[in-house]
Each structure stands twice: as structure tokens, then as C-alpha cells.
TORMAR-517224 format. One record per residue: residue number from 0; z negated, y negated, x of N, C-alpha, C, CB in turn; residue in one letter. Coordinates in Angstrom, 1 decimal, decimal comma. Glycine has a CB too. Layout:
REM residues N
kevo->NUM nz->Z ny->Y nx->X caz->Z cay->Y cax->X cz->Z cy->Y cx->X cbz->Z cby->Y cbx->X domar->A;
...
REM end
This chain:
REM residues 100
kevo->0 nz->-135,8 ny->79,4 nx->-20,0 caz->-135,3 cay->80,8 cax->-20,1 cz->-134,2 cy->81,0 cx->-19,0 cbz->-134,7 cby->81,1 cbx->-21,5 domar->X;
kevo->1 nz->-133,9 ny->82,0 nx->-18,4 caz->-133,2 cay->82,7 cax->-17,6 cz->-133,0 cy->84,1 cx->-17,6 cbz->-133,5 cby->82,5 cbx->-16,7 domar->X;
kevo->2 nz->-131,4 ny->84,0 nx->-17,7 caz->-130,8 cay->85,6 cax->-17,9 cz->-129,8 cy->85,9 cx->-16,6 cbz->-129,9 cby->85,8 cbx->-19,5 domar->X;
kevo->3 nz->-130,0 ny->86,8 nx->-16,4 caz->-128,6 cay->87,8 cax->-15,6 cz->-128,3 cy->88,7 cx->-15,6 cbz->-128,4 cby->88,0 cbx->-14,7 domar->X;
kevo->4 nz->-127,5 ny->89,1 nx->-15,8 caz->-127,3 cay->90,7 cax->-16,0 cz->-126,4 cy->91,1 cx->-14,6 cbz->-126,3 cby->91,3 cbx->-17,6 domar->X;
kevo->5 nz->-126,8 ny->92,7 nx->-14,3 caz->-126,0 cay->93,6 cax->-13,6 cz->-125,4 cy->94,4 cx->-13,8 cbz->-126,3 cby->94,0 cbx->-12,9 domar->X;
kevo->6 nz->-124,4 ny->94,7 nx->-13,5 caz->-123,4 cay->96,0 cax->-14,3 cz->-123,3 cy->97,4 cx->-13,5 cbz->-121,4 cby->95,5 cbx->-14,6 domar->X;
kevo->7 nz->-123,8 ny->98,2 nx->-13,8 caz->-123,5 cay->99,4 cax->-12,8 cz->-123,2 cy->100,5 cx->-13,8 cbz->-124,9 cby->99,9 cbx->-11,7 domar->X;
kevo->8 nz->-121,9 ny->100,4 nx->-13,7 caz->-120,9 cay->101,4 cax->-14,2 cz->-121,0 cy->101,6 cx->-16,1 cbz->-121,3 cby->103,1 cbx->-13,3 domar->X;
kevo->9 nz->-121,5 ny->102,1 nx->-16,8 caz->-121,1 cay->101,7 cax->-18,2 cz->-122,3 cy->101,1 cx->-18,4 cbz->-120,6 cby->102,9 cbx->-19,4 domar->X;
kevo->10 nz->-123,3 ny->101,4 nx->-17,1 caz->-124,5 cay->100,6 cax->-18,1 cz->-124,9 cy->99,2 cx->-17,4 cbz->-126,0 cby->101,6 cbx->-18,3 domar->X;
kevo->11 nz->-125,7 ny->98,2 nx->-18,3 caz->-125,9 cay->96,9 cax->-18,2 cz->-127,3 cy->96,4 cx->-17,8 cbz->-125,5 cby->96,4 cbx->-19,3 domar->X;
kevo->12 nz->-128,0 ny->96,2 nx->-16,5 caz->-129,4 cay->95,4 cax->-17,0 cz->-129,4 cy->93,8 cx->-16,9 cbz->-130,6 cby->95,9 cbx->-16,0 domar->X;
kevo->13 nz->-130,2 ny->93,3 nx->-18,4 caz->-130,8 cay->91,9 cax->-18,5 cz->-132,2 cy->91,8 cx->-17,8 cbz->-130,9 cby->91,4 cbx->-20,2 domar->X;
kevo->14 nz->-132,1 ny->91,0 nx->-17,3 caz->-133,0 cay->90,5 cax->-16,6 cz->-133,4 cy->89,1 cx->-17,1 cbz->-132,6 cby->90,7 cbx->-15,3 domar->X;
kevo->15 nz->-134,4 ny->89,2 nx->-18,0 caz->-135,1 cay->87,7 cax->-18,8 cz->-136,1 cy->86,9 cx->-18,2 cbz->-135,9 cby->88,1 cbx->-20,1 domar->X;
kevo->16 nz->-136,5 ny->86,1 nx->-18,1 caz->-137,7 cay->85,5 cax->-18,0 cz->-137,4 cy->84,3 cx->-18,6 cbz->-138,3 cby->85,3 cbx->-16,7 domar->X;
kevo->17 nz->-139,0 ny->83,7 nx->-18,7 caz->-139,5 cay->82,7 cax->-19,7 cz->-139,0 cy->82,5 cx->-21,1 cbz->-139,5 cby->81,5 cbx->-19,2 domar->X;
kevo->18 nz->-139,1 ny->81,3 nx->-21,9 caz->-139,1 cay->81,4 cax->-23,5 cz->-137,7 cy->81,7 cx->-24,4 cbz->-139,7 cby->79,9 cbx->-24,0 domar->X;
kevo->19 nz->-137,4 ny->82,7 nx->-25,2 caz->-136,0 cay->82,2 cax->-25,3 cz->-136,6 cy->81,9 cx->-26,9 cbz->-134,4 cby->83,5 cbx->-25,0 domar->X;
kevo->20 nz->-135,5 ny->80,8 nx->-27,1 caz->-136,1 cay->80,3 cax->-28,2 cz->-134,5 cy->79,5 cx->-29,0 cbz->-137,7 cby->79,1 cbx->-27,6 domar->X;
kevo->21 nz->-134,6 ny->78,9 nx->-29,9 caz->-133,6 cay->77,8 cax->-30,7 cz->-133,2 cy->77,2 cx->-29,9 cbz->-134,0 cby->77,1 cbx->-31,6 domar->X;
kevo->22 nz->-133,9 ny->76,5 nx->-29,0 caz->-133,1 cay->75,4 cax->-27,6 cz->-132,8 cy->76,4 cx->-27,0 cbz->-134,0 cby->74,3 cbx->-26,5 domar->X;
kevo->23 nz->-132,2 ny->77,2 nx->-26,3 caz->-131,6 cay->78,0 cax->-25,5 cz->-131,2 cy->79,4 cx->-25,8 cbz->-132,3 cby->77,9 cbx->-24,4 domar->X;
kevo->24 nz->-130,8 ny->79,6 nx->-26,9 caz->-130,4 cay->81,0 cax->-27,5 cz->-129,4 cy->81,4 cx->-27,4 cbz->-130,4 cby->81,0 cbx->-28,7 domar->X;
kevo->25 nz->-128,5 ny->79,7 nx->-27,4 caz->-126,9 cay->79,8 cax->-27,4 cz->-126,4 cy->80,0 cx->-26,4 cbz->-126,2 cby->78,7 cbx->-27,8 domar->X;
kevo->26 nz->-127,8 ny->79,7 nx->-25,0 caz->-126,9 cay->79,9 cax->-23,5 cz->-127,1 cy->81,6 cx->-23,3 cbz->-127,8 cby->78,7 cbx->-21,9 domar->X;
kevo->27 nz->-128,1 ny->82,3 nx->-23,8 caz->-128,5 cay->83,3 cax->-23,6 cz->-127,5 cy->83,9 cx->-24,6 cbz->-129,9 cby->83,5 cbx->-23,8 domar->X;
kevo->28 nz->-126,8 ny->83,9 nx->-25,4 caz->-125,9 cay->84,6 cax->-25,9 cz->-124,7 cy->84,6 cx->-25,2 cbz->-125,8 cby->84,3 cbx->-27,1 domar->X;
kevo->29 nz->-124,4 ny->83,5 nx->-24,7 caz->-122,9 cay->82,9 cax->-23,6 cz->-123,3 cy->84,2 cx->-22,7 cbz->-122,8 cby->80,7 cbx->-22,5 domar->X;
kevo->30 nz->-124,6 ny->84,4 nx->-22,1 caz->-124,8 cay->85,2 cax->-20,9 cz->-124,5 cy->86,6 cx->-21,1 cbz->-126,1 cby->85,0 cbx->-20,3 domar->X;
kevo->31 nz->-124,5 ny->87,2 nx->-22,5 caz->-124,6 cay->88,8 cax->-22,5 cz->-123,2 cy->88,9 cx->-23,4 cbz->-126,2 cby->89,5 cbx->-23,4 domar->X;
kevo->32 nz->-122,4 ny->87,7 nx->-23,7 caz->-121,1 cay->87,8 cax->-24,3 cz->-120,1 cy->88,8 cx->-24,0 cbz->-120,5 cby->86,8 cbx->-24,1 domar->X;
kevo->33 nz->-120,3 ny->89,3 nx->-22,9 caz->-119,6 cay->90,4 cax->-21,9 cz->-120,2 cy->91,6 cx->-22,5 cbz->-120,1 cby->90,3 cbx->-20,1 domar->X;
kevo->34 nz->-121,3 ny->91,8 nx->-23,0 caz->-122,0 cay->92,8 cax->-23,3 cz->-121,5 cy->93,1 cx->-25,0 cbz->-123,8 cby->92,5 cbx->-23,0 domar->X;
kevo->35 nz->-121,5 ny->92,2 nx->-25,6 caz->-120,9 cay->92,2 cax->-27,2 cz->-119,8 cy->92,5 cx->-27,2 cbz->-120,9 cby->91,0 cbx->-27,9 domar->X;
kevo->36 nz->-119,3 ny->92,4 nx->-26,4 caz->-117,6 cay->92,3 cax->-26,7 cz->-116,8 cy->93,3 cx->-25,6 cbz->-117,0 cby->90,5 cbx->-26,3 domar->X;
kevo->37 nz->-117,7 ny->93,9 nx->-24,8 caz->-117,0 cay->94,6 cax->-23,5 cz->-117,0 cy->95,8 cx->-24,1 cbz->-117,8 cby->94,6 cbx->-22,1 domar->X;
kevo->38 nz->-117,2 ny->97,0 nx->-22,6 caz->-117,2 cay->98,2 cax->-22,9 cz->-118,4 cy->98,8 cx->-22,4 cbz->-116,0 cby->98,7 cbx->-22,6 domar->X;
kevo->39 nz->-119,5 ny->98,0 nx->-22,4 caz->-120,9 cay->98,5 cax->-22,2 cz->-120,8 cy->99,3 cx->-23,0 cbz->-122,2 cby->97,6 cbx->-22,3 domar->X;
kevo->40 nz->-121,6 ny->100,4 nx->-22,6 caz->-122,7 cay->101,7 cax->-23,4 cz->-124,0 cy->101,5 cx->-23,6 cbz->-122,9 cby->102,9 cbx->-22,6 domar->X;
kevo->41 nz->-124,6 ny->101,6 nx->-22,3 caz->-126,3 cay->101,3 cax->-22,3 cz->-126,8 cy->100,5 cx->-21,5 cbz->-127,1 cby->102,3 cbx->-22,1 domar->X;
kevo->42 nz->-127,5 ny->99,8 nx->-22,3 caz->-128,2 cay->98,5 cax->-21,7 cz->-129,8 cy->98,5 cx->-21,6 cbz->-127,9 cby->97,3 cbx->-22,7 domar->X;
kevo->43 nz->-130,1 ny->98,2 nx->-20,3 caz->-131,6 cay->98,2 cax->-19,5 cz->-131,9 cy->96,3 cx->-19,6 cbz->-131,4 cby->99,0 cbx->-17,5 domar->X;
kevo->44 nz->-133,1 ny->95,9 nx->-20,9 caz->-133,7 cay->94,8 cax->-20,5 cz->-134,5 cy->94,7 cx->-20,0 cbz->-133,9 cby->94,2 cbx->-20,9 domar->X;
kevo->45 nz->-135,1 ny->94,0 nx->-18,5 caz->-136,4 cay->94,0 cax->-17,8 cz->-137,1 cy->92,8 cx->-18,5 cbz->-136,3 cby->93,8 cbx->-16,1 domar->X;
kevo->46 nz->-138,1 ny->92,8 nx->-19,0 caz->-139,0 cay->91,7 cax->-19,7 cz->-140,2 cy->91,2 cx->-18,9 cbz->-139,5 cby->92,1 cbx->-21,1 domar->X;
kevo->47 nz->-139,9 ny->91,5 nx->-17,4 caz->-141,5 cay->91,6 cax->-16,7 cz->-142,1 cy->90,0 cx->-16,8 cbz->-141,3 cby->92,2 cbx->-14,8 domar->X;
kevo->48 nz->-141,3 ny->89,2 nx->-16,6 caz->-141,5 cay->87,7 cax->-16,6 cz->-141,3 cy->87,2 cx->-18,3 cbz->-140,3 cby->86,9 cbx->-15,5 domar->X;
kevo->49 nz->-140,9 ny->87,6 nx->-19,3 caz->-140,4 cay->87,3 cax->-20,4 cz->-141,5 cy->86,9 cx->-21,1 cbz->-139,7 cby->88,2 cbx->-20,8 domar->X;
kevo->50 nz->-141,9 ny->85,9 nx->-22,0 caz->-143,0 cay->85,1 cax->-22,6 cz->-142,9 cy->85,1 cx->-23,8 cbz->-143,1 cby->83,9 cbx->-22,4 domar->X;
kevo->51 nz->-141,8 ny->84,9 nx->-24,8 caz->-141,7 cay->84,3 cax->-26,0 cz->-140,3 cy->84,5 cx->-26,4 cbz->-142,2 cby->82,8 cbx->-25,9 domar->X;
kevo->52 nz->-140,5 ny->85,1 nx->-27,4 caz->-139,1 cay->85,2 cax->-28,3 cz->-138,9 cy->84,5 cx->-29,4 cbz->-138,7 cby->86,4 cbx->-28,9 domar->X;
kevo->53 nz->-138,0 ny->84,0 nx->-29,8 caz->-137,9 cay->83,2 cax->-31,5 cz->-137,1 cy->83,8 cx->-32,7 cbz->-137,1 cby->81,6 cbx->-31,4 domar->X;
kevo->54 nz->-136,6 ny->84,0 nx->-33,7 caz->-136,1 cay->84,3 cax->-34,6 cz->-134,8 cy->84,8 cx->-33,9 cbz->-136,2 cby->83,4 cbx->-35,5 domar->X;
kevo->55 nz->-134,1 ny->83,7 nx->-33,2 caz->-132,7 cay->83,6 cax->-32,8 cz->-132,6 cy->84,4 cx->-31,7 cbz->-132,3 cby->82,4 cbx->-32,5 domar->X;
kevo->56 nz->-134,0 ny->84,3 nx->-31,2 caz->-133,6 cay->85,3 cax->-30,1 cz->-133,3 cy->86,8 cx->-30,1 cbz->-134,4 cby->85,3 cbx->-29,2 domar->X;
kevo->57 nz->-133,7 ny->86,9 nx->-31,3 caz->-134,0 cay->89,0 cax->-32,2 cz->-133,2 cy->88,9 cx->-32,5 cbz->-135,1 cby->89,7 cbx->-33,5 domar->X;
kevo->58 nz->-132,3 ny->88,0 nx->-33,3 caz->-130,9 cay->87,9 cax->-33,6 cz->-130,0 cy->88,6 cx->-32,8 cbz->-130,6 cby->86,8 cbx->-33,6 domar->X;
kevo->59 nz->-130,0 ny->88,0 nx->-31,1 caz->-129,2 cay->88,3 cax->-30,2 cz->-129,6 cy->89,7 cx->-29,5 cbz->-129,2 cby->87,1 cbx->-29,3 domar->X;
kevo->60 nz->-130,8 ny->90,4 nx->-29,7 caz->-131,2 cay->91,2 cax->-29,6 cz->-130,7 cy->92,5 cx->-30,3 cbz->-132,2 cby->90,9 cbx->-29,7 domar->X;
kevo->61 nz->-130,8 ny->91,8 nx->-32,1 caz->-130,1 cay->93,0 cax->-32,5 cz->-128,7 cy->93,1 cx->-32,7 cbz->-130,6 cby->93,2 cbx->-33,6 domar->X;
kevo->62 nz->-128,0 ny->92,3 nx->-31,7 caz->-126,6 cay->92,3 cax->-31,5 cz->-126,4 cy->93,1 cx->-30,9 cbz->-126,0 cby->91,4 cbx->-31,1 domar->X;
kevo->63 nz->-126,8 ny->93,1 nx->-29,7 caz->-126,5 cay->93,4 cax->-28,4 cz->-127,1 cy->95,1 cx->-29,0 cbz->-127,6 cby->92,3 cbx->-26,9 domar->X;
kevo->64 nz->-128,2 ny->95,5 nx->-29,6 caz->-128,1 cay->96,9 cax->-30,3 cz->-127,1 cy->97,8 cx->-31,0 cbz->-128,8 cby->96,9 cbx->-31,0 domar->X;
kevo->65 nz->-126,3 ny->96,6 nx->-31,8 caz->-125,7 cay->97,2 cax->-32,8 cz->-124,1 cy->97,5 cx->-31,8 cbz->-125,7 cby->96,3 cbx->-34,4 domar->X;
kevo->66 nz->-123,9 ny->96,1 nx->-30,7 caz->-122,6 cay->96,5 cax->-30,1 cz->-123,1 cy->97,5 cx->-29,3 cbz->-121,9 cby->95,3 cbx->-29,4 domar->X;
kevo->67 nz->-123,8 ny->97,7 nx->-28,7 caz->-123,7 cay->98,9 cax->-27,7 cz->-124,0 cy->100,3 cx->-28,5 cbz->-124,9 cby->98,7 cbx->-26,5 domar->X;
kevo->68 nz->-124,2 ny->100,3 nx->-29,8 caz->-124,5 cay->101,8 cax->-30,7 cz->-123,2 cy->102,2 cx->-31,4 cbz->-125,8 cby->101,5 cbx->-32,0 domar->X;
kevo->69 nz->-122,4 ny->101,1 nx->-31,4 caz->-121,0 cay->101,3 cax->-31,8 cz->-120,4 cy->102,0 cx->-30,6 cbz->-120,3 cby->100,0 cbx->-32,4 domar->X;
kevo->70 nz->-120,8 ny->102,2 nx->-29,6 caz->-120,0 cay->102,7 cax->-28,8 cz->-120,6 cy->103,9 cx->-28,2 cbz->-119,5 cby->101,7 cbx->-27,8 domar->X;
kevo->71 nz->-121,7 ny->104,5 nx->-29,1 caz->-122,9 cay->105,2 cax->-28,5 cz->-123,8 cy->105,6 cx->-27,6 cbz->-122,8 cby->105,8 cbx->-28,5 domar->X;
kevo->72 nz->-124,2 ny->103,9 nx->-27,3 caz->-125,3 cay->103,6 cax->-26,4 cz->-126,5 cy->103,8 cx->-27,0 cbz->-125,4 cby->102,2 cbx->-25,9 domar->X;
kevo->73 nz->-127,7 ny->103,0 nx->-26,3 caz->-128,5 cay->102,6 cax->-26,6 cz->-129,6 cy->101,4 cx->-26,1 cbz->-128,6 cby->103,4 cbx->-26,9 domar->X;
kevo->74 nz->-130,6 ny->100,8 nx->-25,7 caz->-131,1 cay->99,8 cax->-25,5 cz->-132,3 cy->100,4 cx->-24,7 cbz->-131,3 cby->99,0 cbx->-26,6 domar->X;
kevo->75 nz->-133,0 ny->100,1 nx->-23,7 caz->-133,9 cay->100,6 cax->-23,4 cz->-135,1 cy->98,7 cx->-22,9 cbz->-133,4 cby->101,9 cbx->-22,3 domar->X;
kevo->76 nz->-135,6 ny->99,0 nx->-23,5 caz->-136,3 cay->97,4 cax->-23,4 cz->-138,0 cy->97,7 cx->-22,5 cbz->-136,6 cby->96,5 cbx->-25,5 domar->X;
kevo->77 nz->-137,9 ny->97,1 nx->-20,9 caz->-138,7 cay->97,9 cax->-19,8 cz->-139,8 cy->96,4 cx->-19,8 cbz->-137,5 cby->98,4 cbx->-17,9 domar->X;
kevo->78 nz->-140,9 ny->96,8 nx->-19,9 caz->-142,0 cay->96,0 cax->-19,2 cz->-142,4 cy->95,3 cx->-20,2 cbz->-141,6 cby->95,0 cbx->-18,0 domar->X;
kevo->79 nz->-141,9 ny->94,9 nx->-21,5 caz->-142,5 cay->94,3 cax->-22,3 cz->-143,8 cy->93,8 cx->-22,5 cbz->-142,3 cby->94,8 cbx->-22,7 domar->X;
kevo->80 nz->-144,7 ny->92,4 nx->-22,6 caz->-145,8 cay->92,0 cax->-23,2 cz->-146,5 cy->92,3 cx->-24,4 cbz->-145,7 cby->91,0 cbx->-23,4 domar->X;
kevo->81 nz->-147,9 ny->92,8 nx->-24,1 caz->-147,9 cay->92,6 cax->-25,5 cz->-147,8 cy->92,0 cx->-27,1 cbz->-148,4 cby->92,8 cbx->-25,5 domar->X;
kevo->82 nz->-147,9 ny->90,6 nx->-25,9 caz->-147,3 cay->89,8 cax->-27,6 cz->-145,7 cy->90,1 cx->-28,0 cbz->-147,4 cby->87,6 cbx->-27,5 domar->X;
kevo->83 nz->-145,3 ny->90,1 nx->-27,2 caz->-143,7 cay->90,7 cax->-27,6 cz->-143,6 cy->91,4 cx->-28,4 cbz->-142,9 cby->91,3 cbx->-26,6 domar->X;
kevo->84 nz->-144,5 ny->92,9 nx->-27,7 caz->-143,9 cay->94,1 cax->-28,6 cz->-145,3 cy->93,6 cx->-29,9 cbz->-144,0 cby->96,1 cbx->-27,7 domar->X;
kevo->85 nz->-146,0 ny->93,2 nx->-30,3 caz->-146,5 cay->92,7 cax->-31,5 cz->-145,3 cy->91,9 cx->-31,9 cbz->-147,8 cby->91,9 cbx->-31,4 domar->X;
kevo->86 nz->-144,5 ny->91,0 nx->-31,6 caz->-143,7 cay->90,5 cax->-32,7 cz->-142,3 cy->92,0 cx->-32,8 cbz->-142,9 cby->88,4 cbx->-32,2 domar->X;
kevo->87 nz->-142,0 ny->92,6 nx->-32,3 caz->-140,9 cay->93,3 cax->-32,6 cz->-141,2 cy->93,9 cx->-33,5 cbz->-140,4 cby->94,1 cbx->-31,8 domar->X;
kevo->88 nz->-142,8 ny->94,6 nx->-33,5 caz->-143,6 cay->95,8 cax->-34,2 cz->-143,8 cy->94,7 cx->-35,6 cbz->-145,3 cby->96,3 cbx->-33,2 domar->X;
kevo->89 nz->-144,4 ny->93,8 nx->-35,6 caz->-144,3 cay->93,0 cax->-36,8 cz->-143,0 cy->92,7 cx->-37,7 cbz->-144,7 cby->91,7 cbx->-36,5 domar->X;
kevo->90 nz->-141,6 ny->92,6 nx->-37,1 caz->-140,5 cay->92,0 cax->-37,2 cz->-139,8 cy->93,9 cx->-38,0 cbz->-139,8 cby->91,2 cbx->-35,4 domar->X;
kevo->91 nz->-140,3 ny->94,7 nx->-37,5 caz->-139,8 cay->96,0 cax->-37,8 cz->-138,3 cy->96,2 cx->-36,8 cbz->-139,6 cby->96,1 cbx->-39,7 domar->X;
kevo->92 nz->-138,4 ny->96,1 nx->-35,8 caz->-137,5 cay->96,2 cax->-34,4 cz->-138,1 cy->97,3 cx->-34,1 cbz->-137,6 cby->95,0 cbx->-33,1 domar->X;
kevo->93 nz->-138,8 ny->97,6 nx->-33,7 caz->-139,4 cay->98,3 cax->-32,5 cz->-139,0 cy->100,0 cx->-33,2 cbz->-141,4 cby->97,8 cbx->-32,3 domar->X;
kevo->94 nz->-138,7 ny->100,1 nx->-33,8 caz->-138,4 cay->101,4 cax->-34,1 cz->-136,2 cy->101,4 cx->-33,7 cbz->-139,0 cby->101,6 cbx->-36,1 domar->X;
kevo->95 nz->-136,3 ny->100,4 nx->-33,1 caz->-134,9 cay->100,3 cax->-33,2 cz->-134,3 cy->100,5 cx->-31,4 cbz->-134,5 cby->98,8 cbx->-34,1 domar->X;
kevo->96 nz->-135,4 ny->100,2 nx->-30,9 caz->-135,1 cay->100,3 cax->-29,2 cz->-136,0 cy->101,3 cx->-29,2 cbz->-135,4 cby->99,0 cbx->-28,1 domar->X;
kevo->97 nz->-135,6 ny->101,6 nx->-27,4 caz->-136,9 cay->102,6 cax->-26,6 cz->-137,4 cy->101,2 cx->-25,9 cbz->-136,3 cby->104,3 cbx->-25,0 domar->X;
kevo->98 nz->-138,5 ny->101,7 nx->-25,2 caz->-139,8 cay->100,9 cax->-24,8 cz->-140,2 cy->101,9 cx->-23,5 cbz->-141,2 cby->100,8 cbx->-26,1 domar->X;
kevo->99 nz->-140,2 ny->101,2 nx->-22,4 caz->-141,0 cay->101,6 cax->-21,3 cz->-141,6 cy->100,7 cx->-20,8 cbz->-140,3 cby->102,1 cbx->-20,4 domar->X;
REM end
């Protein structure tokens, strides 16, 4: 897995690729810690390379939703797979972000 984000002015894009999973959840949370705890508004994830999510990783997902909605953001999650958005849609997420 690999994350980076860019900040352009209140809003934030992640930029994901490959598996995030239980082995690397904790580094992917160290990476958007800025985002939980800052003064982000709205956040842009690109998933164009992104493969595989795990439990932990929806976790960090629906963090990063609930801190940026407390401040009246919202999430816009870009490029998505379709196995992805089958597990969000399974998981009952997907009513919780936008989708492009």
C-alpha cells in the first residue's frame, strides 16, 4: 500500500494504491493523521491504482468521514473498482460517500 495526500487549501486529496489491509493500516492511518485531527473540510480519494480493502481499512475510512463531516465536509471517493465499490455497497458505506 501507498498513500499521499495533497492539501490545496481546505480541501485534501489521498492518493491510494495497492492492498490496504491489517499489515499496513496503521501506516495508512499515521498518513491521513493530519486529516483527523486538522482543519480539513473536504476530502478527494483517487482509488485509480487501489486493489483491496480490509475491515481496518473501512475503519479508517469511516474516520476520515466522520472527522471531515464534523466540520461540514464531505468525502468524494474518485475511480473506484468494482470490487471495491461491491465491498462498500455490501458493508452499507456506500451510501455514506459520493462516488465518481
Amino acid at each position: 500500500m501507498e498513500a499521499k495526500i495533497e492539501q490545496q487549501g481546505e480541501k485534501a486529496i489521498i492518493t491510494i494504491s495497492g492492498r490496504l489491509d491489517s499489515m499496513n493500516s496503521g501506516d495508512f492511518e499515521k498518513t491521513v493523521e493530519p486529516i483527523l485531527t486538522g482543519n480539513t473540510k473536504d476530502v478527494e480519494v483517487n482509488c485509480v491504482n487501489f486493489e483491496y480493502i480490509s475491515s481496518s481499512g473501512l475503519r479508517i475510512f469511516l474516520s476520515i468521514l466522520k472527522s471531515v463531516k464534523s466540520r461540514g465536509g464531505s468525502v468524494l471517493i474518485r475511480d473506484m473498482n468494482a470490487d471495491l465499490r461491491g465491498i462498500f455497497d455490501m458493508c452499507g458505506f456506500s451510501p455514506l460517500f459520493k462516488f465518481e
